[in-house]
N, C-alpha and C positions, 0 to 999 in steps of 0.2 A: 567268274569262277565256274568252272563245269563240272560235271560228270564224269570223273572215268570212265572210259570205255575199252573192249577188247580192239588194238588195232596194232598197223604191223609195225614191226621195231623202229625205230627214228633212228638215227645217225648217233654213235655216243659219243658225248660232249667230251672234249679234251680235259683232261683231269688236272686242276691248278696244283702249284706249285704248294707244297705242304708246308702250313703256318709250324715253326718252329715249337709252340707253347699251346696254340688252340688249334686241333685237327678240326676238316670238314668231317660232318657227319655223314656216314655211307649211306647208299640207299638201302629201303625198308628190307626186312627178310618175311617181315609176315603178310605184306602186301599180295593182292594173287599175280601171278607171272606178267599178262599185260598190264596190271594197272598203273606204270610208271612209265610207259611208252608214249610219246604223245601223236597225236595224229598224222598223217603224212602228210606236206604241204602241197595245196593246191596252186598248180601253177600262177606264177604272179600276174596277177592283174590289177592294173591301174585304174581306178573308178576314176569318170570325169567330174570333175568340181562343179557342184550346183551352179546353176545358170543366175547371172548376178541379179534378174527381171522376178520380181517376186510374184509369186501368183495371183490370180486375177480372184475376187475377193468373191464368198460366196451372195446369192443373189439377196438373200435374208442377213437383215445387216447384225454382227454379235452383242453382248450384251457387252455395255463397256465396262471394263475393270479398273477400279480403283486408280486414280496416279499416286505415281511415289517412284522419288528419283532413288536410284540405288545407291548403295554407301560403297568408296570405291574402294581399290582395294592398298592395303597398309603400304604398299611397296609400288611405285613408280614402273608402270610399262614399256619405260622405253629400252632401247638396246642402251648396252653400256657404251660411251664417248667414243665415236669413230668407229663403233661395227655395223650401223646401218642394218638393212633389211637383210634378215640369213634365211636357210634354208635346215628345219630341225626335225628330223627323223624321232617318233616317238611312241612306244609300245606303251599299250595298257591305256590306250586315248581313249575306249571307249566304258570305260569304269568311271568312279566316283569321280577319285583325282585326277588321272588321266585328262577326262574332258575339261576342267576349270586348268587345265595348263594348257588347255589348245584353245581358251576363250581367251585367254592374257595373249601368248604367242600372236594368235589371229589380228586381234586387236591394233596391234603394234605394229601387224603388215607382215610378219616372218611366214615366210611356206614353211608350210608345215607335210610331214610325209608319215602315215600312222598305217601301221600293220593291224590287220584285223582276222577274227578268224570268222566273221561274216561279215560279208560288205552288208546283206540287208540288213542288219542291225547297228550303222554308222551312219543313219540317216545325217544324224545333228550333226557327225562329223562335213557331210557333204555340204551340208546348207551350208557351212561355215568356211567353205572354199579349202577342206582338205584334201587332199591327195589319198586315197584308199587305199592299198593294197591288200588285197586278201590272201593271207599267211596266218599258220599258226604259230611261229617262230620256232617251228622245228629242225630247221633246215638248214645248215649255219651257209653254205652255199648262196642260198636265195638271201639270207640276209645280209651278207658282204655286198649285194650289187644292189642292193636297197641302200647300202650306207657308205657305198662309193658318192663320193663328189656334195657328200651334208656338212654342214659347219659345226655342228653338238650332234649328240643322242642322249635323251631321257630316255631312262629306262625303269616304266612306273608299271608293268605287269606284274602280277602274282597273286595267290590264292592268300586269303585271311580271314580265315576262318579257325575257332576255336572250338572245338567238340565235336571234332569231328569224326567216324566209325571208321575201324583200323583198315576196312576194305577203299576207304578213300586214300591213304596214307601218299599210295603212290603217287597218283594224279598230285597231289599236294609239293609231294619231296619232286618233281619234274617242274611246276609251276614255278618253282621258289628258287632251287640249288641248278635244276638240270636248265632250266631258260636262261639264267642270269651267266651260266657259263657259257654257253652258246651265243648268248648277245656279245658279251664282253670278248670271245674268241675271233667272232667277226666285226667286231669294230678295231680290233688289233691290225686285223689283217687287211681291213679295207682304209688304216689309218685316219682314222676318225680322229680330228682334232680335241675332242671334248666327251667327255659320257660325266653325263648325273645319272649315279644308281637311285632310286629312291628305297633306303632302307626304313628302320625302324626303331624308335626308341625301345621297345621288348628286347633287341638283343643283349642291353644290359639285364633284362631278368629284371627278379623279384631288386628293387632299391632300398627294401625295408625302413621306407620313413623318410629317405634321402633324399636330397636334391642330387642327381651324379651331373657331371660334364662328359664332354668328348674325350677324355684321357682313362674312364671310367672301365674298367674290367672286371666282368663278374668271374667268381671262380666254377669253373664248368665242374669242378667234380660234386656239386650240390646239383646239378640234373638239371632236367630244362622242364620247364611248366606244364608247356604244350608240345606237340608235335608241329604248330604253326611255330611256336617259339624256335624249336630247336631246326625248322628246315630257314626261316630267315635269317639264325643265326648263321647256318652253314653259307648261306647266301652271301651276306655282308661279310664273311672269311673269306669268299670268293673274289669279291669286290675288291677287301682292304690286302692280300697278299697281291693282288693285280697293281695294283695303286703303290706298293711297297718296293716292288720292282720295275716300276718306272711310267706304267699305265696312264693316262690324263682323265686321272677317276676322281669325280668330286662326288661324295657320299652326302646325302639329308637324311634327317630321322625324323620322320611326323613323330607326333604322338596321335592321341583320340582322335578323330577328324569327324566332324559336325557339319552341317548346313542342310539347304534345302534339297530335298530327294536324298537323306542320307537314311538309308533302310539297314543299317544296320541292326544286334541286338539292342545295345545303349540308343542310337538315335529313333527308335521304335520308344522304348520306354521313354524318353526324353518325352516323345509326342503326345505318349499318352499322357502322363503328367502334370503338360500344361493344360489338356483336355478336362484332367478331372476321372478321367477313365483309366488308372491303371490300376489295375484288378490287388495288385500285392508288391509289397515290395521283399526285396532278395539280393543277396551277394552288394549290401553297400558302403562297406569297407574296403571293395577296391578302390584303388588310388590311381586318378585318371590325369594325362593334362589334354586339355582342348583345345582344339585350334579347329579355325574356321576354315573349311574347303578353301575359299579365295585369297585367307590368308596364306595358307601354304601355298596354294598353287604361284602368288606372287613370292614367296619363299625362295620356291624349287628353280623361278626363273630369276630371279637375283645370283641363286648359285650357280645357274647356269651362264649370267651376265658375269660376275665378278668375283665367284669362289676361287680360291687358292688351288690350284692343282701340285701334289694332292691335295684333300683338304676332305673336314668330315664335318656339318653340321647341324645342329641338333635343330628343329624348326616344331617344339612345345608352344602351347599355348598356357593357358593360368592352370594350376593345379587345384582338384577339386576330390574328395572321396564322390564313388558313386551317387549317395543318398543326401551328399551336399548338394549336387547337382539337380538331380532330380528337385529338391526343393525350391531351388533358385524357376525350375520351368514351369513348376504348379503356379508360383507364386504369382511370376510373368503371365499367367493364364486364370487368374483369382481362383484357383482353386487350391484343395487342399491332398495331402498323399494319403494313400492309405493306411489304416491303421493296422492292417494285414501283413504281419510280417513274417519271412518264414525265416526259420532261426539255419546258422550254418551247422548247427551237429548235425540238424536234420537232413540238409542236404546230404550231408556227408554217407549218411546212413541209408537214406534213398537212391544211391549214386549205382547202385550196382541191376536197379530195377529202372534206371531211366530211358532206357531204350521206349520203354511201354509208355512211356507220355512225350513222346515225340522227342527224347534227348538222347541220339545215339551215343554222346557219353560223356554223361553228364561227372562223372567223376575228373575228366579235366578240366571241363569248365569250371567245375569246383576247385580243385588248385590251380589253375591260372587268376583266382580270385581273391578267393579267404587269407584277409593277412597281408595281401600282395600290392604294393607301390609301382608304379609304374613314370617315376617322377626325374624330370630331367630339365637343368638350364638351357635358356635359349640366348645365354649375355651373349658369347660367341655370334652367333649370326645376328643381333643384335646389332655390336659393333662392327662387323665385316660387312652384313649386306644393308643393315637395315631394318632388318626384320621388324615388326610392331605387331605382333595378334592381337586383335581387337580384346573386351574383356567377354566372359559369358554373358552376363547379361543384355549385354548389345547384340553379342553371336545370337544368341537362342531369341531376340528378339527380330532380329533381320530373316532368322530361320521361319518364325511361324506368319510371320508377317507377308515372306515370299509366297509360302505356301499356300497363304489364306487367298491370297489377290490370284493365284494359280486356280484353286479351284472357285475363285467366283468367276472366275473368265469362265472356265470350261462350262460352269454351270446355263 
């Protein structure tokens, strides 16, 4: 996720075909003039795949780190019966999810081809024998000749972020609505046999209490939470009228996504938690489901082995409120939560001064939260791919366990 910046206009994205019942939502009008622009792409360039001779060790030998064989992951790596080794073009490789879908892919021998908006920041992807290209996916041109002659495309890019200041909006609504159309425009036209969008269980909005499925439709004239809510709604309307008209679009829906190096808000609090160190607890009556980075990313590549085209699949882990959660990682960590609680009127009523403690605005974080569900079945991919998320307690214990053996190495 970036920064907006002032830069010159991009190409605009060909405008999809209007959902009957749920319109996309336009771009921002209070946004300033560039901030929905995104960068102009820099000519393609193909970084070379790390050299397969691993480097020569330094002369002081490391400290050794703990063994401990890894838990593998819920969903089987192979290609599905008779597709053998493919070739899979995939945005947003070098984010959370992104990369645990190019460590499965990798794994299993598939080239893999990932767009980046800095090569110097796809180290991991390179050591991993990725193909680089440096692109911001602005360009729908440059990305048709990237997605000439691939067998699938993931497409796991976009901004997700919640509270975010109305001067971001842009950048945000380009990230979300303006990229996902520009991918799926050039995967049209360079006939791409396959695209996995990776959307979101948020687009169903607040579930008030519910388990919803894939059939599940919020009704939009009750509003949208966030402005991350309402540009991935627009997004996944993008996707699903593409898909309705003939498209070979299979859609996933994370919910929470957890594991190790996950810096999010919730996986920050998670951490501190089990540490014993979180200062208060806040907003924990959200209603979260979990799932494990590895497990999705074997999810994503199940849907991309064997999903229904079209086809939409919900890829939740176990459902948990916030403050359920957080209990379960104290506990995993023998400690205990704070007894610091700060109540939601309060928030409510501080919301309009939160810029001044670092929350440019904290009044949406406060309703994308208070009261809000965010709760959806996974029978569905279940029974179709497979699917199995591990439980939390296992997750959050693979989490700090990874982590811990991370920083004794480094140490």
């Amino acid at each position: 996720m970036t920064e907006p910046k002032r830069t010159p206009r991009a190409p605009r994205p060909r405008a999809p075909k209007p959902a009957t019942a749920t319109p996309t939502p336009a771009k921002p009008t209070p946004a300033k003039p560039g901030a929905a622009k995104a960068a102009p792409a820099k000519p393609t360039r193909r970084a070379k795949p790390a050299s397969a001779t691993p480097p020569a060790p330094k002369p002081s030998a490391p400290k050794a780190s703990r063994p401990r064989a890894p838990k593998p992951a819920s969903l089987s790596p192979a290609p599905a019966s008779g597709q053998g080794k493919r070739r899979i073009w995939i945005s947003g490789a070098t984010g959370f999810v992104g990369k645990a879908v190019v460590r499965v892919l990798r794994t299993r021998g598939d080239e893999v081809i990932a767009p980046v908006r800095n090569s110097r920041k796809a180290g991991d992807l390179i050591d991993m024998g990725v193909t680089v290209v440096e692109d911001d996916l602005s360009d729908v041109a440059l990305l048709i000749d990237q997605l000439k002659d691939v067998d699938a495309a993931i497409h796991a890019a976009g901004s997700y972020r919640v509270g975010i200041s109305r001067e971001e909006r842009g950048a945000m609504w380009d990230a979300n609505i303006g990229t996902t159309t520009r991918v799926l425009d050039a995967a049209e036209a360079a006939h791409t046999p396959k695209v996995v969008y990776v959307s979101t269980v948020g687009v169903f909005g607040n579930t008030h209490g519910n388990v919803v499925d894939e059939s599940y439709r919020r009704n939009i004239r009750d509003g949208f939470l966030s402005w991350y809510d309402e540009t991935k709604y627009g997004a996944h309307e993008v996707a699903a009228q593409r898909a309705r008209a003939g498209a070979p679009i299979v859609t996933v829906q994370p919910s929470q996504v957890y594991g190790p190096g996950d810096y999010t808000e919730v996986g920050n609090q998670l951490r501190l938690a089990h540490a014993g160190k979180l200062p208060y607890r806040a907003l924990e009556d959200v209603g979260l489901g979990f799932v494990h980075v590895d497990d999705l990313a074997a999810g994503i590549v199940a849907a991309l082995d064997r999903g229904a085209v079209p086809s939409t699949y919900i890829l939740s882990g176990p459902r948990y409120r916030l403050g359920e959660a957080l209990a379960v990682a104290a506990r995993l960590g023998g400690a205990r939560l704070p007894r610091v609680t700060i109540p939601n009127a309060f928030l409510r009523l501080a919301a309009p001064v939160g810029r001044f403690i670092g929350q440019p605005n904290l009044r949406e974080t406060v309703s994308a939260s208070v009261g809000v569900t965010y709760w959806a079945s996974a029978d569905k991919a279940a029974r179709d791919l497979g699917f199995a998320p591990r439980t939390l307690e296992d997750g959050l214990s693979d989490t700090f366990e990874l982590e811990a053996d991370a920083a004794y190495t480094r140490s």
